[in-house]
C-alpha positions as CSV (number, residue, x, y, z in Angstrom):
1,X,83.0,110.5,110.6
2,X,83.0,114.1,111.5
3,X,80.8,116.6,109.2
4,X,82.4,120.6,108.6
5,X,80.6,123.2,106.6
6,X,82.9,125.4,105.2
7,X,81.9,129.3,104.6
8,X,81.1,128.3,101.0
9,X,78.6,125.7,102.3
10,X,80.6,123.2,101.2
11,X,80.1,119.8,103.4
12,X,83.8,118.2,104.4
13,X,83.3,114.5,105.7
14,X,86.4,114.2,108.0
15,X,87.7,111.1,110.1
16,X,88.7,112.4,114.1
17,X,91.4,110.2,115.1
18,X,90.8,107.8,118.1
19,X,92.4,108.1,121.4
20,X,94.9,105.1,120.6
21,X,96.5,106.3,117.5
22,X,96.7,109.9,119.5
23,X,98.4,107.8,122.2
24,X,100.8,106.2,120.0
25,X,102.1,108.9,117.9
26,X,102.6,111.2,121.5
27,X,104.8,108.2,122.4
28,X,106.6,108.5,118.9
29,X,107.2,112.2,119.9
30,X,108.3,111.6,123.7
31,X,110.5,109.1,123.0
32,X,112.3,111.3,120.3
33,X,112.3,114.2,122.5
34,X,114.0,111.8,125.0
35,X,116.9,110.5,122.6
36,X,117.3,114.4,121.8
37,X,117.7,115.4,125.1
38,X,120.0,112.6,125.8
39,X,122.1,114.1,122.4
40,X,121.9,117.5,123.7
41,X,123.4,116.6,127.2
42,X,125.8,114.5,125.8
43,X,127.2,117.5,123.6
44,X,127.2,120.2,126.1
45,X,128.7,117.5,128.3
46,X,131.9,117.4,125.7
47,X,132.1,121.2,124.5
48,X,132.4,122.3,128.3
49,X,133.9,119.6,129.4
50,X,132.8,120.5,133.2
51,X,134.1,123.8,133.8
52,X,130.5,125.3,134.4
53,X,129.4,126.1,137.6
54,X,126.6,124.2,138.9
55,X,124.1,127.7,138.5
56,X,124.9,127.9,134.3
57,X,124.7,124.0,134.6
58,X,120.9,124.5,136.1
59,X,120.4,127.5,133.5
60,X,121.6,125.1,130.3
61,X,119.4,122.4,132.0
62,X,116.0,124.4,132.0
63,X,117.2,125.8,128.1
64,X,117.2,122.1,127.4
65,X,113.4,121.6,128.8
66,X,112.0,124.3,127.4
67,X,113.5,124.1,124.3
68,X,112.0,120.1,124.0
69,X,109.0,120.7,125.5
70,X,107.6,123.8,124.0
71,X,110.0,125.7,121.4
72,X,110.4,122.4,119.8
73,X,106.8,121.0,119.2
74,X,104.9,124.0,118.6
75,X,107.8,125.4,115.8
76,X,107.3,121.8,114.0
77,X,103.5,122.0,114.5
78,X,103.4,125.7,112.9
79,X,105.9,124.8,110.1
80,X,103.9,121.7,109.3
81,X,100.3,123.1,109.8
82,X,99.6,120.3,112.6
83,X,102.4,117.7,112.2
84,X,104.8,115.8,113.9
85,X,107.1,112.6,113.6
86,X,104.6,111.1,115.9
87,X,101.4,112.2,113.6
88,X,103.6,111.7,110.1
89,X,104.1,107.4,111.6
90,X,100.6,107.5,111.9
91,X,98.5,109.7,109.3
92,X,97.1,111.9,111.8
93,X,97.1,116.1,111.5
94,X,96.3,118.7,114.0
95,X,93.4,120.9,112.6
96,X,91.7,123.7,113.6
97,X,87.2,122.8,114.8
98,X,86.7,124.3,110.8
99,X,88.8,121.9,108.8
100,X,91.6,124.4,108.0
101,X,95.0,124.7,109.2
102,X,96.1,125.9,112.4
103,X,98.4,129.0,113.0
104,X,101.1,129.4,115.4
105,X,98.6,130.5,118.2
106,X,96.8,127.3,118.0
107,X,100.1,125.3,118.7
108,X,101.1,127.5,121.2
109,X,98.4,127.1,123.7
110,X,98.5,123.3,122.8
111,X,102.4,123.3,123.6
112,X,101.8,124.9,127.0
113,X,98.8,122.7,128.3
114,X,100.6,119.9,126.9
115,X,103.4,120.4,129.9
116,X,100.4,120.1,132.4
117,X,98.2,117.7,131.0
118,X,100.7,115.3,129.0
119,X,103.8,115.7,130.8
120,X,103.7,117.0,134.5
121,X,100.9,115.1,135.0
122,X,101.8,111.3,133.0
123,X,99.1,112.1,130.0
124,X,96.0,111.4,132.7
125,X,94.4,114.4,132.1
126,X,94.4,114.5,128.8
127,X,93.3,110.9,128.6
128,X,90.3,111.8,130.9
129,X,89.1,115.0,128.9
130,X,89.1,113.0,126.0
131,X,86.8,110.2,127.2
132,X,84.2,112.8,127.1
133,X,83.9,114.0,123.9
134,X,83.3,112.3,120.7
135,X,86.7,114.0,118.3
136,X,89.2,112.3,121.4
137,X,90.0,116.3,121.9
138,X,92.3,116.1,124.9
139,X,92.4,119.8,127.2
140,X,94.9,121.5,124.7
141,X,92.4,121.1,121.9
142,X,89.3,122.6,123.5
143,X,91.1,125.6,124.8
144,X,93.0,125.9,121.1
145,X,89.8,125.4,119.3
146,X,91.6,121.9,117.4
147,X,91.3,118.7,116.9
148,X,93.5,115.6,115.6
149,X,92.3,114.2,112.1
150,X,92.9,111.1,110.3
151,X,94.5,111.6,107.0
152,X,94.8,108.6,105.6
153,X,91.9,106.5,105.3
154,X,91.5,103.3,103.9
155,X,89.1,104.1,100.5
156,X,86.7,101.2,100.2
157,X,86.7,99.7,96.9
158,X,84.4,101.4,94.2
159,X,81.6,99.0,92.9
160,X,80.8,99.1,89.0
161,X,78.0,98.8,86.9
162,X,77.5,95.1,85.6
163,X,75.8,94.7,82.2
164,X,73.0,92.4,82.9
165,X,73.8,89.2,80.1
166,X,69.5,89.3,78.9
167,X,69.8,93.1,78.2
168,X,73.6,93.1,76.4
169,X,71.5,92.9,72.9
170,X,69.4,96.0,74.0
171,X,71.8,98.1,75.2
172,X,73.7,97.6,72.0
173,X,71.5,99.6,70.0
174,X,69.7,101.9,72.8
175,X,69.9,105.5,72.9
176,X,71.4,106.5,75.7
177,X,72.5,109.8,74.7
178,X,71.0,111.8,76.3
179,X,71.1,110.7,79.5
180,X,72.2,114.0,82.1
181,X,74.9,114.0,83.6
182,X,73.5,115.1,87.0
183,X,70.9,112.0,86.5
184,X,73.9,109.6,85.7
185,X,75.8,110.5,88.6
186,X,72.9,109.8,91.3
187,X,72.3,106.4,89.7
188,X,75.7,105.7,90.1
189,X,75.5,106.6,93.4
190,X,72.7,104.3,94.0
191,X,74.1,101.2,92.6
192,X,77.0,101.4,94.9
193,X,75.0,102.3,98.2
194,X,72.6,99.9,96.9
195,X,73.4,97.0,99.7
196,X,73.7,98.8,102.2
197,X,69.7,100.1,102.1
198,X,66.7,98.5,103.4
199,X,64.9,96.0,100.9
200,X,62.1,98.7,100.7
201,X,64.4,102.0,100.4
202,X,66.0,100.0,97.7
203,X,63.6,99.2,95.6
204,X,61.7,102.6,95.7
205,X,64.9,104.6,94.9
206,X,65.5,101.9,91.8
207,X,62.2,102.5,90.7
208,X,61.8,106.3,91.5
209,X,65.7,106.4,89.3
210,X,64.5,104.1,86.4
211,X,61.0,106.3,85.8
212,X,63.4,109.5,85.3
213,X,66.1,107.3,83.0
214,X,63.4,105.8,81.4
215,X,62.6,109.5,79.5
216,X,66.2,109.5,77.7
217,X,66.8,106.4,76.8
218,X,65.4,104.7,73.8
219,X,63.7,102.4,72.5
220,X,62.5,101.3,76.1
221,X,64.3,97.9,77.7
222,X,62.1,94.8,77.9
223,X,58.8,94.9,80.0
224,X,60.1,92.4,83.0
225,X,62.9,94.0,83.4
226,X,63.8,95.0,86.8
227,X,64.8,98.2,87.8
228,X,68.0,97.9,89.1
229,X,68.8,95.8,85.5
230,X,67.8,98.8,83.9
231,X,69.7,101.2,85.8
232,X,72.5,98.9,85.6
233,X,72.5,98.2,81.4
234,X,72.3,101.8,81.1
235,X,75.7,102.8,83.7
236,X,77.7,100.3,82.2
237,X,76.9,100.9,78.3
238,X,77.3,104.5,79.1
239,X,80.8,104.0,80.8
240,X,81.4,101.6,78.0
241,X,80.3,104.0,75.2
242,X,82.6,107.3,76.7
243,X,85.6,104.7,77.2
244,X,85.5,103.5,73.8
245,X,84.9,107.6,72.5
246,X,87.7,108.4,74.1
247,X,90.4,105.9,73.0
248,X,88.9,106.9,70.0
249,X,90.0,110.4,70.3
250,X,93.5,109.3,71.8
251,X,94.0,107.6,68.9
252,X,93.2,110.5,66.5
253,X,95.2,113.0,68.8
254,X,98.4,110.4,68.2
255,X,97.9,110.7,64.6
256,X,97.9,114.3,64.3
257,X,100.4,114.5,67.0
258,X,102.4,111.9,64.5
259,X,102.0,114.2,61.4
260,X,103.1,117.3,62.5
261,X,106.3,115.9,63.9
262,X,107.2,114.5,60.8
263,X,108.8,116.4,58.1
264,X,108.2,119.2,57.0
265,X,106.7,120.3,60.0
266,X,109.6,119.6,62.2
């Protein structure tokens, strides 16, 4: 995972793409570029039927190269801010070292490098450059100033609050009301980072969280009560609580919607 601070010092957690799906979708876009070419031969083949000389032949030859090797590529990658049909197959994006999109200069200079390093040369070099630095950046991207990101990434599944079965009497009739936000949020948090901490960061942060919960909610939960039961019994009757709020809500918004659309409001 890849860290940028934007100018508003706001932290984006972005995947880099590894060096295989990088390979991959290049081999997507070479072999399209190869069935196009084979198209684009074909036609001028048909429309001029052989009566060019073999100098225009050369000339619509090297219009055919450039115009798959570079005009191509770097018009998609401008139009699609760092796409391709290679990168579309496999989730991947071409973005500047900041996070935001790149401009028609940055797929310009990785359009020319890319005839050196990717096809004059078999895709060594770039494979080489990018063993040495930890975003896979092959030599286009270090002289553009980009990188390839990963844009879709598998979310790991969200873990919920359990209400603990000895504290479902207490949390019926608890005060949790007052409970901040900002509080609620970091517990939360806690509870779903919870295994993945040391046994002693764990229980610290449960009882450092359940001290500061323990000032808003009321009456106080049972004296052998573990921490992480509190802080549990208190997430869950909370999300409980503002679920069952706002059904109740949706409900009374249907009935008012249900009354003005009935005679002689409508």
């Amino acid at each position: 995972m890849s860290s940028v601070v934007t100018g508003e010092a706001v932290v984006l957690e972005l995947r880099p793409a590894g060096f295989a799906a990088r390979g991959l979708s290049v081999i997507i876009d070479i072999t399209a570029q190869i069935i196009l070419a084979i198209l684009l031969v074909l036609l001028i083949g048909r429309v001029f039927g052989g009566v060019l000389d073999p100098a225009l032949t050369n000339a619509l030859l090297l219009s055919v190269v450039v115009l798959l090797l570079l005009v191509v590529p770097v018009t998609v990658e401008t139009v699609t801010r760092g796409k391709s049909l290679g990168r579309l197959v496999m989730g991947l994006r071409i973005v500047r070292d900041d996070g935001g999109a790149i401009r028609f200069r940055h797929a310009f200079i990785r359009g020319m490098v890319a005839i050196l390093e990717i096809y004059m040369l078999g895709g060594s070099l770039a494979f080489l450059v990018s063993l040495f630095n930890e975003r896979s950046k092959r030599l286009g991207d270090l002289l553009a100033g980009t990188y390839s990101m990963r844009e879709r990434v598998v979310a790991a599944p969200r873990t919920l609050a359990v209400m603990p079965p000895r504290l479902q009497q207490w949390s019926e009739t608890a005060d949790i009301g007052r409970l901040p936000d900002a509080l609620a949020r970091r517990m939360s948090q806690f509870l779903a980072e919870a295994p993945r901490l040391t046994q002693q960061a764990r229980h610290r942060l449960a009882l450092d969280l359940a001290a500061e919960a323990s000032h808003h909610v009321s009456p106080p939960p049972p004296g052998t009560t573990h921490p992480e039961e509190f802080l549990h019994a208190v997430i869950a009757s909370r999300r409980e609580r503002d679920y069952t709020a706002m059904m109740r809500q949706r409900e009374r918004s249907e009935k008012t919607a249900k009354r003005l659309h009935t005679l002689p409001f409508s």
